[in-house]
C-alpha positions as CSV (number, residue, x, y, z in Angstrom):
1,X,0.0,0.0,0.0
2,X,1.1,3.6,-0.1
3,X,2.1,5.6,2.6
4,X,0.6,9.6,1.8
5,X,2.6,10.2,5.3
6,X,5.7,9.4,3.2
7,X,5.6,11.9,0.7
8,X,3.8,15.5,0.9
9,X,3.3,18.2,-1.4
10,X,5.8,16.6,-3.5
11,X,8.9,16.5,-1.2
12,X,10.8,13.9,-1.1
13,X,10.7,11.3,1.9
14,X,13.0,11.4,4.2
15,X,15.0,8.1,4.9
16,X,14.4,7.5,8.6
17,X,16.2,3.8,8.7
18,X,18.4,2.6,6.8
19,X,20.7,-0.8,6.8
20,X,23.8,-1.8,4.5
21,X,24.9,-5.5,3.9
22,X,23.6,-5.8,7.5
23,X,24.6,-9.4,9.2
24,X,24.5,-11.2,13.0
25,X,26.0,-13.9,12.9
26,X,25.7,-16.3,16.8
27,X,28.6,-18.4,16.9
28,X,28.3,-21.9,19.1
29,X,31.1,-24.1,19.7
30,X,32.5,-24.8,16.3
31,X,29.4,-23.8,14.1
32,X,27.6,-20.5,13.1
33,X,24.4,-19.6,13.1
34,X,23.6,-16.5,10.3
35,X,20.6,-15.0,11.4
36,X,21.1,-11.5,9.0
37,X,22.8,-12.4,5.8
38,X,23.9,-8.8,4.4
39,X,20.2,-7.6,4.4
40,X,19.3,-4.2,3.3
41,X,16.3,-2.3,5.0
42,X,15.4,1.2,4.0
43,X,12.3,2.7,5.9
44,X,11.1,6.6,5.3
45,X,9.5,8.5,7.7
46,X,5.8,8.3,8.4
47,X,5.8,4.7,7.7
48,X,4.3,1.9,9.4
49,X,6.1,-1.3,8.2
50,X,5.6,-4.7,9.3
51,X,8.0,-7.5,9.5
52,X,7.0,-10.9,9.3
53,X,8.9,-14.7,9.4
54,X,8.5,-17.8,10.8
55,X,9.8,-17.9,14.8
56,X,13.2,-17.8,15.1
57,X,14.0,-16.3,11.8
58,X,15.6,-13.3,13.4
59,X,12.9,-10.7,13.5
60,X,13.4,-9.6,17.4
61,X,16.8,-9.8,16.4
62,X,17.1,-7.5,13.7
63,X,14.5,-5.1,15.7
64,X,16.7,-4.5,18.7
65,X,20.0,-3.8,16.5
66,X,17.8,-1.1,14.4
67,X,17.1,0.2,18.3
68,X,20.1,0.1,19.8
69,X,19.6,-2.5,21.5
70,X,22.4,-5.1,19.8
71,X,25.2,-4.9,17.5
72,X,25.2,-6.6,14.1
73,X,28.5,-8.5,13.3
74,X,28.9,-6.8,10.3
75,X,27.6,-3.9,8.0
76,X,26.0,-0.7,9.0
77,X,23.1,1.0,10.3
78,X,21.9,4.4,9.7
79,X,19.1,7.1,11.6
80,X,18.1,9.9,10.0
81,X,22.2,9.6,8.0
82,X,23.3,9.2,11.8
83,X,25.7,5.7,11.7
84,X,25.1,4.2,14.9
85,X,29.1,2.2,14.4
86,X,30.3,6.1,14.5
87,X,28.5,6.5,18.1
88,X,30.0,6.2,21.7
89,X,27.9,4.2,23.9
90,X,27.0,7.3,25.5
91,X,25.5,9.1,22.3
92,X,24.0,5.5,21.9
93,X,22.3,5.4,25.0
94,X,21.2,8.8,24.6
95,X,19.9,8.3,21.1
96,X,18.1,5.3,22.1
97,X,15.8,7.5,25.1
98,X,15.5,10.3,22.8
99,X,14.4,8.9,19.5
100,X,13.3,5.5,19.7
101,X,10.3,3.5,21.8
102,X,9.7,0.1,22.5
103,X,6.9,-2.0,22.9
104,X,6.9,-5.9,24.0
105,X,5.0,-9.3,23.5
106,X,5.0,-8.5,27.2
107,X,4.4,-5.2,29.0
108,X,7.6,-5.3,31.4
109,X,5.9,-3.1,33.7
110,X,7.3,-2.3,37.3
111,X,4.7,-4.5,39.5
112,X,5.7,-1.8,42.8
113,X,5.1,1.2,40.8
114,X,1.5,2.1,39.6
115,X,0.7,2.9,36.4
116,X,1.4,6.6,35.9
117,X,5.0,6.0,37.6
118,X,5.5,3.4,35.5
119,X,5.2,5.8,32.1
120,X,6.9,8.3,33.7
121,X,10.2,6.3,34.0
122,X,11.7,7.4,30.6
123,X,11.3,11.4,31.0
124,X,12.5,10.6,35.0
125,X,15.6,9.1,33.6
126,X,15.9,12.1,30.8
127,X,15.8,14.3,33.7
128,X,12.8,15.6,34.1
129,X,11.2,16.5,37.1
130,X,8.7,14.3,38.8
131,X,6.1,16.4,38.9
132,X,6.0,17.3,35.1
133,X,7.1,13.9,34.2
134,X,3.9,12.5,36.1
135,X,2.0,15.2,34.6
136,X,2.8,13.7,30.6
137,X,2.3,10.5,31.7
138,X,-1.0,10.7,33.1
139,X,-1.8,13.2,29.8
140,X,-1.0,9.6,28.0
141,X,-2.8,7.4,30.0
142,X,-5.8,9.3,29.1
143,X,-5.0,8.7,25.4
144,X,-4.7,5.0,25.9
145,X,-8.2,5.1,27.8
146,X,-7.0,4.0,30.9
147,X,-7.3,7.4,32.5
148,X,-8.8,6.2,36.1
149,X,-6.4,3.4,35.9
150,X,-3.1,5.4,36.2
151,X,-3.1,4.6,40.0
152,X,-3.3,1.0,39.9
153,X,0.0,-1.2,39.9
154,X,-0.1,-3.2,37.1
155,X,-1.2,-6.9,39.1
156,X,-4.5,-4.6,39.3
157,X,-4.6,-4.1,35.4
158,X,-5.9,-6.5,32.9
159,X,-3.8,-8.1,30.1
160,X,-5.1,-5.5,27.6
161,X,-5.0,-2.2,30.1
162,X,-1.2,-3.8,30.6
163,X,-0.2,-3.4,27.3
164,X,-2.1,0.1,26.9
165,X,0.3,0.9,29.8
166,X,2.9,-0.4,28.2
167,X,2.1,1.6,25.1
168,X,2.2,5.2,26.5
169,X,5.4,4.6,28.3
170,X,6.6,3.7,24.5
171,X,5.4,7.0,23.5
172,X,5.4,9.5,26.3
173,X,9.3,10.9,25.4
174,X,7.6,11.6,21.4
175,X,10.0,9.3,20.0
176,X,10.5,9.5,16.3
177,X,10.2,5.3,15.7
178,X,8.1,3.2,17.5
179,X,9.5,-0.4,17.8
180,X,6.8,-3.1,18.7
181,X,7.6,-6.8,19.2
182,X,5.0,-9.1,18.6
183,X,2.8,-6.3,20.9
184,X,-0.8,-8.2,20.6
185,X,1.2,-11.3,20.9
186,X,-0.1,-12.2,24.3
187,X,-3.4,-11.2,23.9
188,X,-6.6,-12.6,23.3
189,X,-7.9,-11.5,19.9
190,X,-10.6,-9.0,20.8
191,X,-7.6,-7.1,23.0
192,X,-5.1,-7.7,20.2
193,X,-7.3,-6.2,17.7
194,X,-7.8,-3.4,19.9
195,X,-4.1,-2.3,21.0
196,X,-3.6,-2.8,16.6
197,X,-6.5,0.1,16.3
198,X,-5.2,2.0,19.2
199,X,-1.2,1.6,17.8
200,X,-2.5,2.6,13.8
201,X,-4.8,5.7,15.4
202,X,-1.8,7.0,17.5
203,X,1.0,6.3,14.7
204,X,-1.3,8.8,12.3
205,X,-1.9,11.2,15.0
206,X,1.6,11.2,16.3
207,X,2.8,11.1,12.4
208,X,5.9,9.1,13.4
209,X,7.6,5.8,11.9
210,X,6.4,2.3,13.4
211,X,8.4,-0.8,12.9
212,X,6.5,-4.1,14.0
213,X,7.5,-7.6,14.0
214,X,4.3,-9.5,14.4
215,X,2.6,-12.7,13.7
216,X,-0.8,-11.1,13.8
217,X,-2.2,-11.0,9.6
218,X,-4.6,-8.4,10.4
219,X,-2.4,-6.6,12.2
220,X,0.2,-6.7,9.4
221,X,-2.3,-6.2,6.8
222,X,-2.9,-2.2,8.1
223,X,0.5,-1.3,7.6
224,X,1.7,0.5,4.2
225,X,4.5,-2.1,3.8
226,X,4.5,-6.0,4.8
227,X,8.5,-7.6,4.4
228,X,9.1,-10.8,4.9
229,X,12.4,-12.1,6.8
230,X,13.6,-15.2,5.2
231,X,16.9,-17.0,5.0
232,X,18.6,-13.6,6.6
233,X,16.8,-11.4,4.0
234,X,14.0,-9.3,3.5
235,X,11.3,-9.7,0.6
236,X,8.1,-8.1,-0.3
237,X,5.7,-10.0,1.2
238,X,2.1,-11.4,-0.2
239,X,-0.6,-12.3,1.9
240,X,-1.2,-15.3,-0.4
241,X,2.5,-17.1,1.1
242,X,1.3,-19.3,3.4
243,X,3.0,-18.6,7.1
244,X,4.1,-21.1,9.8
């Protein structure tokens, strides 16, 4: 599908991701395992692009070294022409809390913190002050519905209102790319299809760039691009391939 985010007016997209000959290669004992085999990835801003593969194909992989999260063994990745191999692991950790958020198969919230404190973390460690960071966080509870939930700990929140929680701490610092990990993945499918609405409405209001890994078809099927990761490479993919 096209992305009208992409491209406005006429201007020409900017390249928001951006990977060259990328590889990760796990070495074990005496044998290697290539999990990226020099794949190339280019991903414009605005765009919501899905990445799908049979389990253990290298999907969460590939996701954390585009956030910062790993390093490949080989070949480069660029942000906005930033190459992260050129960054300390200061400017890495700082990029990472700046421009990028994260979202789980599971919502790794804090069970002693309630739900506001837990979004607040990521503008507490930027800096902020508690009382504004609290402030943002309980603005983005209310976007995720789960306004008169932001005092509960997260034992006291259901599956769904968990991932929700999860969401806005994901999105609370603004970052420019959402990351998302199989995010409906353990949820029933009424809730899945609702954090999939919730995460397509706020990637158009927000207008940033989404990156998911899912197993989820429907989910997959809203986003303007579907790739398929297969023997260490990406390919267009068509929801007529069958998927294990």
């Amino acid at each position: 599908m096209n992305n009208p985010a992409a491209q406005v007016d006429g201007a020409v997209p900017l390249t928001m991701l951006r990977t060259e000959k990328l590889t990760k290669v796990f070495r074990s004992g005496h044998s290697d395992l290539v999990v990226l085999d020099s794949l190339e990835l280019s991903v414009e801003s605005g765009e919501m692009v899905a990445i799908v593969g049979e389990s253990g194909s290298g999907k969460s992989t590939l996701l954390q070294i585009l956030g910062l999260l790993d390093i490949p063994s080989s070949g480069e990745v660029y942000f906005k022409g930033v190459q992260y191999s050129n960054l300390s692991e200061t400017e890495k950790g700082e990029m990472r809390n700046r421009d990028f958020g994260f979202v789980w198969q599971l919502d790794y919230l804090l069970p002693e913190f309630s739900a506001v404190e837990n979004v607040a973390m990521p503008l507490r460690i930027r800096g902020m002050s508690g009382a504004e960071a609290l402030k943002r966080a309980a603005e983005w509870l209310e976007r995720v519905g789960l306004k008169d939930r932001s005092s509960h700990r997260s034992g006291e929140l259901s599956g769904g209102e968990q991932q929700r929680a999860a969401l806005a701490r994901a999105l609370v610092g603004e970052p420019k790319v959402l990351m998302a990990d199989e995010p409906t993945g353990s949820l029933d499918a009424r809730n899945g299809e609702r954090i999939a609405d919730l995460m397509q409405e706020l990637h158009r209001a927000c207008k940033m760039t989404t990156v998911l890994v899912t197993h989820n078809m429907s989910f997959a099927q809203r986003c303007d691009r579907v790739l398929k990761l297969e023997n260490g490479r990406l390919e267009a993919f068509s929801f007529s391939q069958t998927m294990r």
